[in-house]
N, C-alpha and C positions, 0 to 999 in steps of 0.2 A: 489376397491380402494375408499376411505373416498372421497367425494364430498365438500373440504374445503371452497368453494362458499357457495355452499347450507346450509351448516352444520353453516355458520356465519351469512347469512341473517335472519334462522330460531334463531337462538341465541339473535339477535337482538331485533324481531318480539316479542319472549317469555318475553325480558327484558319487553316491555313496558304492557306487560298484567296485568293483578289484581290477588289479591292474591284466592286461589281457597276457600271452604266453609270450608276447617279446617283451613284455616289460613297463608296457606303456597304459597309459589309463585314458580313456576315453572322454574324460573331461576336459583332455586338452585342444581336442576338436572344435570346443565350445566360446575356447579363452584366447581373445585376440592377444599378442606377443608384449602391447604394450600396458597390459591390463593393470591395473592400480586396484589393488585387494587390501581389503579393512576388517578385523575381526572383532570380538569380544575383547579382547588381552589387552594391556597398556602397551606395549610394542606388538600388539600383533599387526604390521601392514607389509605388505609386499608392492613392490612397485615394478616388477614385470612379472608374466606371468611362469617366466623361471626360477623366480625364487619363491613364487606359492608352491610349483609342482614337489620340489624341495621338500619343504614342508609339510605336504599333504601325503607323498611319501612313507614320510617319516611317521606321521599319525596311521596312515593305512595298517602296519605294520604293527601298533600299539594296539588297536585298536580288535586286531585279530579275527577278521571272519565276523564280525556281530552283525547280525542280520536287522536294520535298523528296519523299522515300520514307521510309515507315514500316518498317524493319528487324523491328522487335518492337514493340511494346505489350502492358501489360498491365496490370490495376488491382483492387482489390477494393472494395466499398462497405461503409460499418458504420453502418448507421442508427443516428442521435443520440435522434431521436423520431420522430414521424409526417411532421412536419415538418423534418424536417432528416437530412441525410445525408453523413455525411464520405466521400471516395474518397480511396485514394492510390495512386499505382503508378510506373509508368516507362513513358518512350515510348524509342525508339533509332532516330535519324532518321539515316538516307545520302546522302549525292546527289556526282556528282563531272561536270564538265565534260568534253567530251572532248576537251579537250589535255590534259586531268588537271591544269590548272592551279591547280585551284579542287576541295580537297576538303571536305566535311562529315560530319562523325563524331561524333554526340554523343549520349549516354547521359546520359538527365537523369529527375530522379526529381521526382513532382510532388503537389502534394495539393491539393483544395479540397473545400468546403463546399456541398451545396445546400439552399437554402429554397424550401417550398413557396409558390407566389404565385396569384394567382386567375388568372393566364393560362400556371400551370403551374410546373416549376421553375424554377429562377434558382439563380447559380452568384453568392455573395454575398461568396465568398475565393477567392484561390488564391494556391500558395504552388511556386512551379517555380525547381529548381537543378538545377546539376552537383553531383552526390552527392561527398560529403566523402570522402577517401583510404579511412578507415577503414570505410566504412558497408557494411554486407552487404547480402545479397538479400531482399529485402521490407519493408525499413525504408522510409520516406517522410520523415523527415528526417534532418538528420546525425547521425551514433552521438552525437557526444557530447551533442547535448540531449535522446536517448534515452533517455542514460546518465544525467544529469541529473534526469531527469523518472521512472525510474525509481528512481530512490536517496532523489529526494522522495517516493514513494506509499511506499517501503520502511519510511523514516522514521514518515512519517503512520501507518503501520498498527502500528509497533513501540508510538507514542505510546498510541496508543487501544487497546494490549493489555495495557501496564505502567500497574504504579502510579507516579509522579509521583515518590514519595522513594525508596522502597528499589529501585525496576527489577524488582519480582519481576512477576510477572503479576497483575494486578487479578482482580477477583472476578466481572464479568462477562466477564471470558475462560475463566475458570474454569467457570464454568456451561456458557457454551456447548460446552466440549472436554470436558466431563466425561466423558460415555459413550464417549468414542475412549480415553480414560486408562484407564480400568477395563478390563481385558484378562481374559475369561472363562477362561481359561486359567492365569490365575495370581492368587495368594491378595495382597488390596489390604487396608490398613487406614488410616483416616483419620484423623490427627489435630488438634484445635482447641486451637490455641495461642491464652489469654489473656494479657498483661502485666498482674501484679497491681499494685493501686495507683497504676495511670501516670498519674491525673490529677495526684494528687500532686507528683509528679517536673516537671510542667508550672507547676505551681504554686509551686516550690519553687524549681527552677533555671532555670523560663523554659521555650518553647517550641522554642529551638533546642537546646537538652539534650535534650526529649523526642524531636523528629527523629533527633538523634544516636542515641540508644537505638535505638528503630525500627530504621535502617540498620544501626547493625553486629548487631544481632538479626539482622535478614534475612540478613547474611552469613553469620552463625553459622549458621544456619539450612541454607543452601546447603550451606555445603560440610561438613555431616556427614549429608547424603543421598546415593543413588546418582544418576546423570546420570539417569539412567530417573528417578528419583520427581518428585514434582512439588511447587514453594514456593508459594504464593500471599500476599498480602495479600489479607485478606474486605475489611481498612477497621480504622481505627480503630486501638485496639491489638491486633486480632486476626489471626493466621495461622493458614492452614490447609497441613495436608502431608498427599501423597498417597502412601501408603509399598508396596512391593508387596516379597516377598521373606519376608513373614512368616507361619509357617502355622497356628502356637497362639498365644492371645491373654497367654501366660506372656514369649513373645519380643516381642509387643506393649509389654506392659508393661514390659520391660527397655530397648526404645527409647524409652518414655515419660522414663525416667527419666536417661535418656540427653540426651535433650534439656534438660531441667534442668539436670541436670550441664554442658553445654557452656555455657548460657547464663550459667551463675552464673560459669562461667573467665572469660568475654568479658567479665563483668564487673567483675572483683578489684580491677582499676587505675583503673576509674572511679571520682569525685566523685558523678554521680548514676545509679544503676541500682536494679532489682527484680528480684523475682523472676515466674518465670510458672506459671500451672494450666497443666494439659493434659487433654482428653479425648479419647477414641480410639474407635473400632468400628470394625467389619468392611465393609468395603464390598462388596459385591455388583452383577455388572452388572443384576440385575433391580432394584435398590433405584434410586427415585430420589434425588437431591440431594437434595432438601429431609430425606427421611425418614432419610439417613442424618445429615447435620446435627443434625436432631435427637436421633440418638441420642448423637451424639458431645459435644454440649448438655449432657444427662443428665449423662452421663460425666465432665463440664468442672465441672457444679455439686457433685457427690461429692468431688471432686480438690479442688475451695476450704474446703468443706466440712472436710474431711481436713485439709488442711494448717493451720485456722483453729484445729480441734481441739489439734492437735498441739503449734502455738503457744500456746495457755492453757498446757495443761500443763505445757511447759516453763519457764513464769514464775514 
């Protein structure tokens, strides 16, 4: 297995050599042809590796014979795939004249890229600076597109955990956390919120009513749980709550009706609003999702059931 340590320091080492008696420098052994080079400079990039040699050249030359010394180096490798391998790290190069006319001091933080080639690796990027004021120890580029690049994967994973309208967590986040939710130690009961008749309400007032609805449902929803339970959107007009804190299905049933009650205030001042079913069970960490689902189903169809009854009667 490729020694990406070894194989970067001697990479290194060979940059700063002199060019051999035909003229040529040994770093170019190193640098696949289509290699994309990034420096310090506001235009400093090269995008073959003939117009670095160019350039590096041209510094060899300025640069006269100075015997650079490696202070520290160091670097880590994170393979990409079989073929490919990113390294980043830092060199800390010294060298000083002895009139001490002439010193060098510089701490630079460096990254590239290698590709596997049929005559071995080949280094296809590199990306070498003086580290940005703020950058810490083990970063490879500046904090802030660190910062950047993490606040974007932040974003992307919050996307792909929420539902799209209300923010609450989707339903396949839900499945996957479920058995970390369910805490063996304390007494969970599930409840399956329907929105009755919400085709209707889409039908009636149009599809940005129905969204309306939704959303401040889901608020309502929030903030008459404790931080600890858990809101979901399954989909559709359905939610599900993860409730813990209850230990007879009598206090079950008080928060069933509770839920009701909150949602009918949220909606007194509405133009278009419903009512909801609710069905509930006991959750168990040996039960799984589905089986508890289904019972909370059962539960949900009695609750319509009930309330459809209720409403003949009353007419």
């Amino acid at each position: 297995m490729t020694d990406f340590y070894q194989l970067t320091q001697r990479m290194w080492e060979t940059y700063f050599e002199d060019v051999d008696k035909d003229g040529r420098h040994p770093i170019q052994n190193w640098i696949d042809p289509t290699c994309t080079i990034i420096g310090t400079g506001k235009h400093e990039i090269y995008q073959t590796a003939q117009d670095f040699q160019a350039a590096m050249y041209q510094e060899i030359a300025e640069r006269n014979h100075i015997p650079f010394q490696f202070r520290d180096f160091w670097c880590e490798p994170v393979m990409l795939s079989e073929d490919l391998c990113l390294v980043y790290g830092e060199i800390y190069i010294y060298w000083e004249d002895k009139e001490q006319d002439v010193t060098i001091d510089m701490d630079s933080r460096f990254s590239m890229v290698y590709r596997r080639r049929e005559d071995g690796w080949k280094i296809i990027h590199i990306h070498h600076s003086l580290p940005n004021a703020e950058q810490a120890d083990g970063e490879y580029y500046p904090k802030t597109l660190l910062s950047q690049f993490s606040e974007k994967m932040e974003h992307l994973q919050t996307l792909a955990e929420r539902d799209g309208l209300t923010g609450l967590i989707n339903y396949r986040t839900f499945q996957d956390q479920y058995p970390y939710y369910v805490d063996a130690n304390s007494s969970y009961w599930l409840f399956l919120i329907d929105v009755d008749k919400f085709k209707q309400i889409n039908d009636t007032f149009g599809h940005i009513s129905g969204n309306h609805v939704l959303k401040k449902m889901a608020t309502t929803l929030k903030n008459i749980v404790r931080a600890s339970d858990v809101v979901c959107r399954m989909g559709g007009d359905e939610f599900i709550l993860l409730c813990g804190g209850f230990e007879t299905e009598a206090q079950a049933n008080t928060f069933a009706q509770r839920i009701k009650s909150a949602l009918t205030d949220a909606g007194k001042d509405e133009q278009a609003w419903t009512s909801v079913s609710v069905g509930k069970t006991r959750a168990f960490t040996s039960d799984k999702l589905e089986t508890v689902l289904e019972a909370a189903d059962i539960d949900l169809y009695q609750d319509k059931k009930h309330s459809r009854q209720h409403h003949s009667e009353s007419m």
